[in-house]
C-alpha positions in Angstrom: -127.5 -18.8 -82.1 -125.2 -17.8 -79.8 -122.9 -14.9 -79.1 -120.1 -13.4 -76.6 -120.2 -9.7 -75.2 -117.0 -8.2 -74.5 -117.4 -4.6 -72.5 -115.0 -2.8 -70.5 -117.4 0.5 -70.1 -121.1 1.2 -69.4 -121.9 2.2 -72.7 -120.3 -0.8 -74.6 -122.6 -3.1 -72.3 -125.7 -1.0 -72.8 -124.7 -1.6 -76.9 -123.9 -4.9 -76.4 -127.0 -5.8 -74.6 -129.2 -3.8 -78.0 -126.9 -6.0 -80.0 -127.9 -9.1 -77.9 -131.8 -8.5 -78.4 -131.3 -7.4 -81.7 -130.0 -10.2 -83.0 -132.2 -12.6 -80.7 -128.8 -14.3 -79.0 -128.2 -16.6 -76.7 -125.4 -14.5 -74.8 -122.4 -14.8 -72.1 -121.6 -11.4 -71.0 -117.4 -10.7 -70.5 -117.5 -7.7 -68.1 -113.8 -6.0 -67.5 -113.7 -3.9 -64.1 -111.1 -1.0 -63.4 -110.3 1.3 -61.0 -112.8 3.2 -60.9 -115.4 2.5 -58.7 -118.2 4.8 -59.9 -117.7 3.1 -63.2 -117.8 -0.8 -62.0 -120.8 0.7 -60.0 -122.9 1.4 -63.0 -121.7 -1.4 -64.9 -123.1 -4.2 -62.5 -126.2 -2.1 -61.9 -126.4 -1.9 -65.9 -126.3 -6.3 -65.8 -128.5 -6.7 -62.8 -130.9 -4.6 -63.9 -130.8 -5.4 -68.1 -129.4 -8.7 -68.7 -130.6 -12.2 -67.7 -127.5 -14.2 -70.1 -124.8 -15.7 -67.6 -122.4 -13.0 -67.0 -118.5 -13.2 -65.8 -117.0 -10.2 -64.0 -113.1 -10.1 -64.3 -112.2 -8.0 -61.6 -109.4 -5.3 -61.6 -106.3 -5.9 -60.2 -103.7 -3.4 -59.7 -100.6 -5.8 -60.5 -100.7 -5.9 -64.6 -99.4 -9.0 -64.6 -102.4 -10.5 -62.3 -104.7 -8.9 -64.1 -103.4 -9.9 -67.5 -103.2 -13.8 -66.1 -106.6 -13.4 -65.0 -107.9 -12.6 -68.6 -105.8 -15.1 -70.1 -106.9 -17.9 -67.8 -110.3 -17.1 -68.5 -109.5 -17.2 -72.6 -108.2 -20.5 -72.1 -111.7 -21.8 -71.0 -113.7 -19.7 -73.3 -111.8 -21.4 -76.2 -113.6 -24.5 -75.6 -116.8 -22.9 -76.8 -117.9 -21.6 -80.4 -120.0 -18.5 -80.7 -121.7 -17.6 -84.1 -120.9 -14.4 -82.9 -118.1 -11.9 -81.0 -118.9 -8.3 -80.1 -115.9 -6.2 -78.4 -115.4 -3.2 -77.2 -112.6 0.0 -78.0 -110.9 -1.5 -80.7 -107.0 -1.3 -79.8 -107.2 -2.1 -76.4 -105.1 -4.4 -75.0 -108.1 -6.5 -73.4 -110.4 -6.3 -76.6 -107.8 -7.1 -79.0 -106.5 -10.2 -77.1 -110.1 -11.8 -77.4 -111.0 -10.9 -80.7 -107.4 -12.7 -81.4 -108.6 -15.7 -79.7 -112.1 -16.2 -79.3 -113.8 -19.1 -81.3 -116.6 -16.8 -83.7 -118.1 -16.8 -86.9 -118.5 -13.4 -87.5 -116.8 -10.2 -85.6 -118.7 -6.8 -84.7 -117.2 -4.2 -83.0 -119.1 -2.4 -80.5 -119.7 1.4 -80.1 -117.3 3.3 -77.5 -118.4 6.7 -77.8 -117.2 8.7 -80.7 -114.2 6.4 -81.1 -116.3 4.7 -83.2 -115.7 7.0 -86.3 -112.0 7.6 -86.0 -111.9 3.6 -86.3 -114.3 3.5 -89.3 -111.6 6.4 -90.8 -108.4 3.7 -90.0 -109.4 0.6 -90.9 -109.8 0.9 -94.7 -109.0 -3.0 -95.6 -111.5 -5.8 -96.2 -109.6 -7.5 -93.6 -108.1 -6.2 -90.1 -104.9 -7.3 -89.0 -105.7 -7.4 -85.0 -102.8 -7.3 -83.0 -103.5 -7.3 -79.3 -100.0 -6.7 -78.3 -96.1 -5.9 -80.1 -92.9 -5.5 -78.9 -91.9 -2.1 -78.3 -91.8 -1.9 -74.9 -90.3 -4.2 -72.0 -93.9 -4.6 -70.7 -95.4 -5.4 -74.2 -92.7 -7.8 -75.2 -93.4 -9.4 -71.8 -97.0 -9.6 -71.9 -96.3 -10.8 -75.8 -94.3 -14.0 -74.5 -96.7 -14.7 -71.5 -99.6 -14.8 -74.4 -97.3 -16.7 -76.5 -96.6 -19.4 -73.5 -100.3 -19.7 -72.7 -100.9 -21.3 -76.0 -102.8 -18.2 -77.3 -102.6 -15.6 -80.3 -101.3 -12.3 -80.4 -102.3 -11.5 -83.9 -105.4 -12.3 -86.2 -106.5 -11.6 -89.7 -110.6 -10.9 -89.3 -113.5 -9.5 -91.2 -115.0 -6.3 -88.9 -117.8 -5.7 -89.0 -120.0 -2.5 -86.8 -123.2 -2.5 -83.9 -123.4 1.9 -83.8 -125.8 3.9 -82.6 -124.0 5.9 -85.8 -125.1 5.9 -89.5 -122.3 5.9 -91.4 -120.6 4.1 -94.7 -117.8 1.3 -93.1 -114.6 1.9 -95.7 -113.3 -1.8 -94.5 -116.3 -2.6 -96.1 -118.1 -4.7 -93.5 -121.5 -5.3 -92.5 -123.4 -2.2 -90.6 -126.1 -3.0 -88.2 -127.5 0.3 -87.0 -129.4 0.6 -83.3 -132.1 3.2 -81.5 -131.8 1.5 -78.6 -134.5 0.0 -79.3 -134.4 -2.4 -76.5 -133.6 0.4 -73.9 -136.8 2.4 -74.8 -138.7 -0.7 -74.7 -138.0 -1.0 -71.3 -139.5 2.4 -70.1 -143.0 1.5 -68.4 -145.0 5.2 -67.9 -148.2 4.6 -66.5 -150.8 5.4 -68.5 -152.7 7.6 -65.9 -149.2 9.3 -64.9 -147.8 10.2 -68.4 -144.7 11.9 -67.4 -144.0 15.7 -69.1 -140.9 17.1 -70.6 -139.2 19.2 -67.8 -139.1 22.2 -70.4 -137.8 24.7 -67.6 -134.5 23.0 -67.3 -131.4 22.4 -69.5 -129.4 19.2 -68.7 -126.2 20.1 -70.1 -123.6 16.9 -70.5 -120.2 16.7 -68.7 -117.3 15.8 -70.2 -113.3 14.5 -69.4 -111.7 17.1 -71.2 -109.9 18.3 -68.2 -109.7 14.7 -66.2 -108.2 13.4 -70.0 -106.3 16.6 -70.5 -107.9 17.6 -73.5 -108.4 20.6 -72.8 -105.4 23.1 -71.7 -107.1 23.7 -68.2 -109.7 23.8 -65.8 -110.4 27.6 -66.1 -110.4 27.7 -69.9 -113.6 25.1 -69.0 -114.9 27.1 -66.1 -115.1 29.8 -69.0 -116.6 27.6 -71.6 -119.4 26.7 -68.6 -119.5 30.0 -67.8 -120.9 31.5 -71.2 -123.2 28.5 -72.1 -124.8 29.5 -68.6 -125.6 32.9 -69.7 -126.8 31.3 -72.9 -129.7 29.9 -71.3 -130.3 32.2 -68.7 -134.0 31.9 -68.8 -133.6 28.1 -68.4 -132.1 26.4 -65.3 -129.0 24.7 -66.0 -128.6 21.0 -64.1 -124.8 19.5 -64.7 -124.3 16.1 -64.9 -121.0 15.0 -64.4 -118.9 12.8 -66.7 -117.9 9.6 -64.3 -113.9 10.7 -64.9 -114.8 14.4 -63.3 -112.5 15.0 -60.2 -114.7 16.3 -57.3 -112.1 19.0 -56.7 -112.7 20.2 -60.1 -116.2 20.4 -60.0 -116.2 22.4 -56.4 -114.5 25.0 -58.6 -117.0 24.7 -61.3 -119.5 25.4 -58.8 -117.9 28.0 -57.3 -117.6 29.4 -60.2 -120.9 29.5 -62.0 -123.9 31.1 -60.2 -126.7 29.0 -60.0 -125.1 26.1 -61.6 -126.9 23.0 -59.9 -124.5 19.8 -60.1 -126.4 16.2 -60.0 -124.6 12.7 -60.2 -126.6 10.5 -61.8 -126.6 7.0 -60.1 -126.0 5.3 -63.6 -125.1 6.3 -67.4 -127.6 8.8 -69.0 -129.2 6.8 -71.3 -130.2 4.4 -68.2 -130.7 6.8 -65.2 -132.9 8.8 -67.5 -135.2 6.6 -68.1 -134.5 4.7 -64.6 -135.5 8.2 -62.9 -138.5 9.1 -64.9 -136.3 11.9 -66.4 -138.2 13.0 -70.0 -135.7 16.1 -70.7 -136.9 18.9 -73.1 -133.3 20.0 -73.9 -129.8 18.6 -73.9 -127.0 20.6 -74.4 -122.7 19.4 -74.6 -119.9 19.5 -76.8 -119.1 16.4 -78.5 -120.3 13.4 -76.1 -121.7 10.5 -77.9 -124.9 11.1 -75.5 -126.0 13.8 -77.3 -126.7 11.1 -80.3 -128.0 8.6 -78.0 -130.2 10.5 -76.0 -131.5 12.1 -79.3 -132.4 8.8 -80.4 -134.2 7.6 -77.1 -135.8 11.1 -76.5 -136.8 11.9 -80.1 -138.6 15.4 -79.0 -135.6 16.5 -77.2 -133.6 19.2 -78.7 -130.6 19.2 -79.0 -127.6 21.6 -78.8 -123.8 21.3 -79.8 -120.9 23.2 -78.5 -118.2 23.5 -81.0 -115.2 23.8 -78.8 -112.6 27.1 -80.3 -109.5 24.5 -80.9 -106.6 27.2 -79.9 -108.0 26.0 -75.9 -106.7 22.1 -76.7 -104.3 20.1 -77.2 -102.6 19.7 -80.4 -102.4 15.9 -80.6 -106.2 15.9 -79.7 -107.5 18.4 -82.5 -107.6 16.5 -85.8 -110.0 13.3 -83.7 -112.3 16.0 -82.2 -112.7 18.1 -85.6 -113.7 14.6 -87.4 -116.6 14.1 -84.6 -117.8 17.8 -84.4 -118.0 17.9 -88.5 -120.0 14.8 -87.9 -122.5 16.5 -84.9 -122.9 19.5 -86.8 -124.8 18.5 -89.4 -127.3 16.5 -87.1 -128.0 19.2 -83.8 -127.7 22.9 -83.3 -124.4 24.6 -83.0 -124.1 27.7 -80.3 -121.6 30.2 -79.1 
């Protein structure tokens, strides 16, 4: 059988390449770029190192138009093939949408992309999902619309979804759930037998997120602060930061700044990769609601596990409602502080 992998972040490849071996595919790899470098960097060290499938890169381009042309151009010759199965990425994204509208598949999964995942499952309530990878609202929209349109290719489908998640959880469309551990990921972990390597119980690797990078949060010192008091919370343990990719340098020379003895370490990949990549076994994990609290959880099963629960009055208001959904969903599964 045979199946297509459409990921435009490193954790939808890491999930699409579980789904690959899950499955037992024969897979082609759609990899989308952007502009940011650290992110394209882990993403082609995630495919050189896990996945042996032909892969195609589509590079970013700054010029929508180019960029858009590019993807469609590359549609137009994936249309000649027939995969039993599709897997895509963040559902309502331009990108994913336009090839799960024209893609040639038997059967359509979506793929996890962080906690979006259940907001989705909450939306998409019908048996089948009207996917519309582009309206008319907007000049650009009605312009990408008739460049789709002219290219001989849909912007609109009528589909069965169906779910790959790291998440356990009841799909209300109704669809077929297959549930990972990343099983494939931990199989790849070789510790010799002679060098078993030991939980690093003196440290605390706590999780960084894009609140402020995203705007999430209502500013950098209101995050300092939050830092700041899950420090002292662990002041017998030595707290190691690792960075979201999205985290302005700038930003983080303030964190620093800020918070004594707050060590900060960029990771050379994703967690759930550079972890096991480094020989990392952590004892204890600690963030507020990043989907690598789950996954880690899952690949480090004697890891614990701690939740921030963010005070809401400190974020935005469009952003509350999404993030109370997720953190009702985290705090029944790890330990809430502060």
């Amino acid at each position: 059988m045979k199946g297509v992998f459409v990921a435009a972040s490193p954790f939808q490849l890491i999930s699409a390449i579980e789904a690959k071996h899950a499955i037992a595919l024969e897979g082609l790899f759609v990899i989308f770029l952007s502009r940011n470098n650290l992110t394209n960097t882990f993403m082609t060290n995630i495919a050189q190192d896990f996945i042996t499938d032909e892969v195609i890169f589509v590079p970013y381009n700054p010029s929508k138009f180019k960029f858009v042309n590019s993807k469609i151009r590359l549609l137009r010759q994936l249309k000649k093939q027939v995969f039993d199965y599709a897997f895509i990425g963040h559902y309502s994204e331009f990108s994913m949408n336009l090839f799960a509208c024209n893609l040639k598949y038997n059967k359509l999964f979506f793929l996890d992309d962080g906690n979006a995942t259940l907001e989705f499952n909450k939306r998409l309530v019908e048996q089948e999902t009207k996917i519309v990878c582009t309206d008319a609202r907007t000049v650009m929209n009605s312009i990408k619309r008739l460049g789709i349109l002219i290219s001989g290719l849909k912007v609109t489908r009528k589909v069965k979804v169906n779910w790959f998640s790291v998440f356990d959880f009841e799909p209300t469309n109704k669809g077929q759930l297959i549930r990972h551990r990343f099983e494939y990921l931990k199989s790849t972990y070789r510790s010799k037998d002679d060098n078993v390597i030991a939980p690093q119980k003196d440290k605390l690797y706590f999780i960084g997120t894009s609140l402020v990078f995203n705007k999430i949060i209502k500013s950098n010192k209101l995050y300092i602060d939050l830092i700041r008091k899950i420090k002292a919370h662990y002041s017998d343990l030595k707290l190691i930061y690792l960075p979201h990719r999205d985290e302005d340098q700038k930003d983080l020379n303030e964190l620093k700044g800020s918070v004594k003895d707050l060590e900060i370490v960029r990771l050379d990949n994703i967690l759930e990769v550079a972890f096991i990549i480094n020989d990392i076994i952590p004892a204890q994990i600690c963030s507020f609601y990043s989907t690598a609290l789950y996954s880690l959880k899952l690949i480090f099963p004697d890891c614990k596990i701690d939740f921030v629960e963010i005070d809401k009055a400190i974020l935005y208001d469009q952003y509350i409602d999404e993030i109370t959904l997720v953190e009702s969903y985290y705090k029944k599964l790890f330990t809430s502080i502060l």
